[in-house]
N, C-alpha and C positions, 0 to 999 in steps of 0.2 A: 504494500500500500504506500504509495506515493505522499512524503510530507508536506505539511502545508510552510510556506516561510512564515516567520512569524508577525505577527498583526503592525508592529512597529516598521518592520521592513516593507509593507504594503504600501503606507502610509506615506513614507519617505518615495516608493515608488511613483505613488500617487501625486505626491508635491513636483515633483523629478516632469512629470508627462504634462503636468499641467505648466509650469514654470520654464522649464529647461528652454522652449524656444524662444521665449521672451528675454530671456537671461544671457543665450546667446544671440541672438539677435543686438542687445545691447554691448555685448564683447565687440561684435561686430566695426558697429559705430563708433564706441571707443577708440577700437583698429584704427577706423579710418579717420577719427577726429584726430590724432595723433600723429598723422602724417606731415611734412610740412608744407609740402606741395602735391597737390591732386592735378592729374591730369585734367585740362580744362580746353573749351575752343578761343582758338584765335580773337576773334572779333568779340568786341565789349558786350554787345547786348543779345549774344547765345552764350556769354559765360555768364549771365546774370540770369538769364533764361535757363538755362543747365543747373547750374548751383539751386536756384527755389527749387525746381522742379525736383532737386536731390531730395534736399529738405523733406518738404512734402510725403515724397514717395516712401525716405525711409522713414521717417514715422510715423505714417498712414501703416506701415507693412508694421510697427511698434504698437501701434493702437488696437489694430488688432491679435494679435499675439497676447496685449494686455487684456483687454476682453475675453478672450478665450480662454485665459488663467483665471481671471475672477469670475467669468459666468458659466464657468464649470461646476460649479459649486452651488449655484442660486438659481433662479427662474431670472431675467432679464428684468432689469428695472433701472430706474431713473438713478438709484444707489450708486448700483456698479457700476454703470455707465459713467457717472458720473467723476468714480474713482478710478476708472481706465485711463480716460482724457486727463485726469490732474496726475495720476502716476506717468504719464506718456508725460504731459507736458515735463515735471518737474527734473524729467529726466536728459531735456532739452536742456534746463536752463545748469543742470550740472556738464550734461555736453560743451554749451559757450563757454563756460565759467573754466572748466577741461579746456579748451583752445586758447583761450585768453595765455597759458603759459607755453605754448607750441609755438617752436620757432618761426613765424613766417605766417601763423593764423592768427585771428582776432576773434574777441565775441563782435554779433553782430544780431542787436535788438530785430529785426528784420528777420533774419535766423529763425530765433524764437519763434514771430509770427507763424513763417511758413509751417514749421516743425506743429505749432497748435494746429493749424491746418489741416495737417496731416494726420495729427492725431482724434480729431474730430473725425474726419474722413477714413480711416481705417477704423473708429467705433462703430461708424455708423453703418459702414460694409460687410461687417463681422455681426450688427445686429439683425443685416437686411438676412445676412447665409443661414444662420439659425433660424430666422423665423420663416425662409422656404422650408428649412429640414423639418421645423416643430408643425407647419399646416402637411405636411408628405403624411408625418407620423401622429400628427393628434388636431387635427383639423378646427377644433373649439380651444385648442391653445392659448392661454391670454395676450401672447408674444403679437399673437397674427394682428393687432391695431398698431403696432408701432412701426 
């Protein structure tokens, strides 16, 4: 008969599946807030156009990841939502505050902006995905109005 692991190892697994892509997903961005030059385009206004659109992108892919770790847990609501977007954000603002001492980078309030953006923007994609899955799988879901 096959053992069970014990209930505390579940647990940790459990924290592991929920967190771990959020966590590295964040390694990530460190990775690259840390660089001191990033490949960028020539011309002024697709390197400012490139750079938001980074922004954005990679916290929009953090906002969701953040959602997917707290609304593992809970039924969707206005809470966690709420605590994805301010976990996403706060995690921009230790990003800039991280570049401010990299050689060759700066904070840039602007930055911030985008990175809220985006973390807005991957909640609200991460809530639109569940609540396709939760009307597939329970059609009177309470999810299905937001």
């Amino acid at each position: 008969m096959p053992t069970r692991p014990p209930l505390q190892e579940v647990r940790v697994l459990k924290i592991a599946r929920r967190w771990g892509p959020a966590l590295a997903w964040m390694l990530l961005i460190f990775a690259l807030s840390a660089q001191s030059q990033l490949p960028t385009p020539e011309q002024r206004w697709m390197d400012s156009l490139f750079e938001k659109s980074a922004h954005t992108f990679e916290f929009a892919i953090l906002g969701a990841l953040m959602s997917r770790a707290l609304l593992a847990k809970e039924s969707p609501g206005w809470r966690a939502v709420g605590v994805a977007v301010l976990l996403t954000w706060l995690y921009a603002l230790s990003d800039e505050f991280h570049q401010r001492y990299v050689p060759g980078r700066s904070a840039d309030w602007r930055d911030i902006s985008f990175d809220w953006l985006g973390a807005i923007i991957g909640t609200w994609l991460w809530l639109r995905y569940t609540q396709s899955r939760s009307k597939e799988h329970n059609p009177q879901s309470p999810i299905s109005n937001i």
